[in-house]
Structure formats: C-alpha cells, structure tokens
N, C-alpha and C positions, 0 to 999 in steps of 0.2 A: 721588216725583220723576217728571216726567214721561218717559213712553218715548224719545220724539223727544230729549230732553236723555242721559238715563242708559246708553244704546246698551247695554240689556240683551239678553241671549239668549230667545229662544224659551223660554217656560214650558212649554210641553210636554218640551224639548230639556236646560232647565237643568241640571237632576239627571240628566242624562247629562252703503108700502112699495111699489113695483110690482114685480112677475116678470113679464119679456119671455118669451112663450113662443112667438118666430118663431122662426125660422131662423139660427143662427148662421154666420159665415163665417171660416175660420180665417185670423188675420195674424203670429201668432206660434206656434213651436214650437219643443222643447227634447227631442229625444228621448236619453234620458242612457244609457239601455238597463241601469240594474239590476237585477240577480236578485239575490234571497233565497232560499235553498235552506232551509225550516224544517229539515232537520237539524244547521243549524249551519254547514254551510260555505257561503260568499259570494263571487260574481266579480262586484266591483262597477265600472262603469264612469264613469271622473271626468271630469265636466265640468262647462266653467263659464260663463255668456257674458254682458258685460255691453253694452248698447247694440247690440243687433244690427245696425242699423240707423237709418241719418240720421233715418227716417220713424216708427221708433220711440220711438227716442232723445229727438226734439224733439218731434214732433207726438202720438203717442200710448203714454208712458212707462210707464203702470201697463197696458200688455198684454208688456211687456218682460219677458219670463223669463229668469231668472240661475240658478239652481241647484236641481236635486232633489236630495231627503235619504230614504234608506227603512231603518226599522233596527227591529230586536226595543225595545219599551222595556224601559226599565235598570230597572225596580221589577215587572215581570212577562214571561216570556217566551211566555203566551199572547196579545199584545197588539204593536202591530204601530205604527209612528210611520210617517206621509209627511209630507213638507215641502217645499214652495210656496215661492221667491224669485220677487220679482217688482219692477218699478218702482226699480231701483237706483240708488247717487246720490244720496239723500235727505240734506243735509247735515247734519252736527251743531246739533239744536234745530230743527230745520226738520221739514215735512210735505207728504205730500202728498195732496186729496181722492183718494177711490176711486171708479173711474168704474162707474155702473150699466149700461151701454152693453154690455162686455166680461164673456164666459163663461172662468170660470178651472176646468180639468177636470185630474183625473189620471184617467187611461186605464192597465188594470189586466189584465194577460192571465194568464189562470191554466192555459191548456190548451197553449202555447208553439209557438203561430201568429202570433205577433207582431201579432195582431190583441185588439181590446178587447173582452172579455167582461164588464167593470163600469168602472161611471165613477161619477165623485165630483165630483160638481159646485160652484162657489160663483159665488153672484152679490150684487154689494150693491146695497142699497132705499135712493131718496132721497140728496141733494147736501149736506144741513146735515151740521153735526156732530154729528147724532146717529143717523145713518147705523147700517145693519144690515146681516148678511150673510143668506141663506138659504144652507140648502146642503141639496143634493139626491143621493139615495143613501146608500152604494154601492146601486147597483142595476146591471141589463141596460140597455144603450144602446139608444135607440129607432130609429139608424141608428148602422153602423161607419162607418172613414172620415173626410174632410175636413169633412163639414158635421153638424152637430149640432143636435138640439131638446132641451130639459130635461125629465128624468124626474122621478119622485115625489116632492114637497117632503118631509124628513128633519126639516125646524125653522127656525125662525129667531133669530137672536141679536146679541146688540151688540157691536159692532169695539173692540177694545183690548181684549178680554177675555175668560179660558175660560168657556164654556159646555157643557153637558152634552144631548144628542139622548138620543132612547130606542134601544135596545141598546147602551147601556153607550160611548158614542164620545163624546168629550171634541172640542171645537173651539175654534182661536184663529186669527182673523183678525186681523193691525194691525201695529205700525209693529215694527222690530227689527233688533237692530245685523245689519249685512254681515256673514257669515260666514266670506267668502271672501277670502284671502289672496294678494297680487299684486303682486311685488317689479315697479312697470314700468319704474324706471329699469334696473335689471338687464335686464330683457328687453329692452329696446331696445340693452343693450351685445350682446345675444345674436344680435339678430336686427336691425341698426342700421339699414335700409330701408323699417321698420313706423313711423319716429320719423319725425314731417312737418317737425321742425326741419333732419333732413340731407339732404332733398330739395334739386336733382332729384340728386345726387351721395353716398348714402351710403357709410359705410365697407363693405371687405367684410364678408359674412357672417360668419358661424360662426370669428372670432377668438377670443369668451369662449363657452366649451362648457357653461359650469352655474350655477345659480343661487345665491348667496349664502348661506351657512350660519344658522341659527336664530340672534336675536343680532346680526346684521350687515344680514341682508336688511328692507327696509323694506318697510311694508305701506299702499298706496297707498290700500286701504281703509276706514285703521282708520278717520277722523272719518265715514263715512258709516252709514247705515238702507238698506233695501229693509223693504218690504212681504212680510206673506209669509202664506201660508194652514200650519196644522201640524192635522193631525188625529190621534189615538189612536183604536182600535179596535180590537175581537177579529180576530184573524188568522183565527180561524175565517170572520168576514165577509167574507172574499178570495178565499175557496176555495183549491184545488188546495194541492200540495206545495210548488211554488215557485211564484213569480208577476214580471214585467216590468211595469214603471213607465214610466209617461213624461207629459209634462204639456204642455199647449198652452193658448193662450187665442186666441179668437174673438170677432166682432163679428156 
C-alpha cells in the first residue's frame, strides 16, 4: 500500500545527485531541549509546532519543523533512535517533493554547554521521483552556531526507505503518518481568542481549564503525513553520558 494512502508509523519507531557545499542560512528552528541520561532516567521536554510561520507555512513547507523524538530503541539498549518531523499537513494520499535547497540537522551536545559537539546532517539529490537523500556524520561541526557547512558525506540512499550506512546506523527518510495529537476544537474552548472565527470579540479566557479525556477528544491530525528523517545508531556514536537534541533546517 502506498505510504502517502496507509498513514503508517515510522519503521524505525513501529516496534516501539548534487551536495550544495555553500553556506547554509538558518529559517527554521525547534529547539525541544531533550535529555537522555543513558542510566535510565529521562527529563524530556514536549514540544510540538506546526506552521510556524505564514512564510513557512505557504511559501517554504518542507523546512517547517514539527516535532523531535530521542529514545533508547525497543530491540537494543545499546542503540539510540532520533526523529525528524518536518513539512506537516500532508493530506490523506497526498505528497509532497523534497526540496534539495534546505539543510535538515540534528545538533547533538554531549558535554552540557548547550552548544553542538556532533551533527547529523540530511540533504536530498535531485526534483524527480526518484529523489535521494545523503546524509552526513554524526561527526564534529565544521562551525557552532546559526550558520552551517556540510561535513563528511556517511552515504547516500533512496527516500521511502531503510537503508543501512557503515557503523551499523540504519536511515529512513519519507513520507509518514503525523504523530502528534491535537484536540483544536477544544483548545480554542480553552483559549477562545486564538480562534479567528471569534474575532475582534472573543469569549473570555480560561472558562474551559482541561483538555478532553481519551475517547472524547478529537485529533485534528489524524488524516494528515509530515515528512520526517528517523535514524538508529550506536549510542556509543554520541558520546558523553547524556546528550541534548535539538534540530533546525537551513537554506
């Protein structure tokens, strides 16, 4: 069945060409700020966003970041899962190109400076549909910071489907159901000022205090996809004890 129709999960997630080598310019950012403490204990921090932005939204969709994921995988605990939402919205049977244009990075701190000590790059090759990704590292950033250049190419491989790099890291680039759960008609009962229908005179705020119980509350997401990068890799390849996540994309 095809992905775009079957709004499958993340194969990596379930069971739980040209390279621009200028200068990148950052237009999107998602800093989620999660820690993994490898001894088990997690203080993860939830966030989600979708359409940042009118100029994102409309004009350039697939640099629109929606949600990071970082988790021990579920068939090894020496092995380490990140995951990439990106370009959200995609309707039920629908698609959207991936633009070669746009540098997609997770940025990796493992000494707890809040600065990036490895990055993980993806960029895709070529407009047809037979479109590729490359992906670059984990390695050392060849500048911190807002502006980026790409480090040592890791592999390249085809969109819609795992592929395997050398040191053992699994990648899937392509299409896949929204993960992210979003009762909005509730939310607008919550917060009735954010809804452009009760303009310029909304109810007041904070009447309804909580969100719809499982079962009752609807999920404004379910018919949609986003795009999204998920990679597997030794944890070992991370370095330090715990490590900070966060993911941006560039032009």
């Amino acid at each position: 069945m095809n992905q775009s129709d079957s709004l499958t999960c993340h194969p990596l997630i379930s069971h739980f060409s040209t390279v621009i080598t200028g200068l990148f310019r950052p237009i999107g950012l998602l800093l989620a700020g999660l820690i993994l403490v490898w001894a088990g204990v997690s203080s993860p921090a939830h966030a989600s966003d979708h359409q940042d932005t009118t100029f994102l939204g409309f004009d350039l969709p697939a640099a629109d970041l929606t949600d990071l994921y970082v988790f021990e995988s579920p068939d090894d605990p020496d092995r380490v899962v990140l995951a990439m939402d990106f370009d959200p919205l995609i309707p039920r049977g629908g698609s959207r190109p991936f633009d070669p244009a746009i540098l997609y990075q997770f940025k990796i701190d493992n000494t707890g400076d809040t600065i990036e000590d490895l990055v993980i790059q993806f960029q895709f090759n070529g407009t047809d549909p037979d479109q590729s990704v490359s992906v670059f590292g984990p390695g050392t950033p060849n500048q911190t910071g807002v502006s980026s250049t790409l480090i040592s190419l890791a592999g390249t491989g085809p969109v819609n489907e795992v592929f395997t790099l050398p040191g053992d890291i699994q990648v899937f680039a392509g299409l896949r159901k929204d993960p992210f759960f979003f009762d909005l008609a509730r939310f607008f009962e919550i917060i009735p000022d954010r809804n452009y229908l009760n303009q310029p005179n909304p109810d007041p705020p904070f009447q309804v205090l909580s969100f719809n119980p499982p079962g009752v509350a609807t999920d404004l997401l379910a018919d949609f996809n986003v795009n999204s990068f998920v990679i597997e890799l030794p944890r070992s390849a991370l370095g330090g004890s715990q490590i900070g996540v966060w993911m941006t994309t560039s032009i």
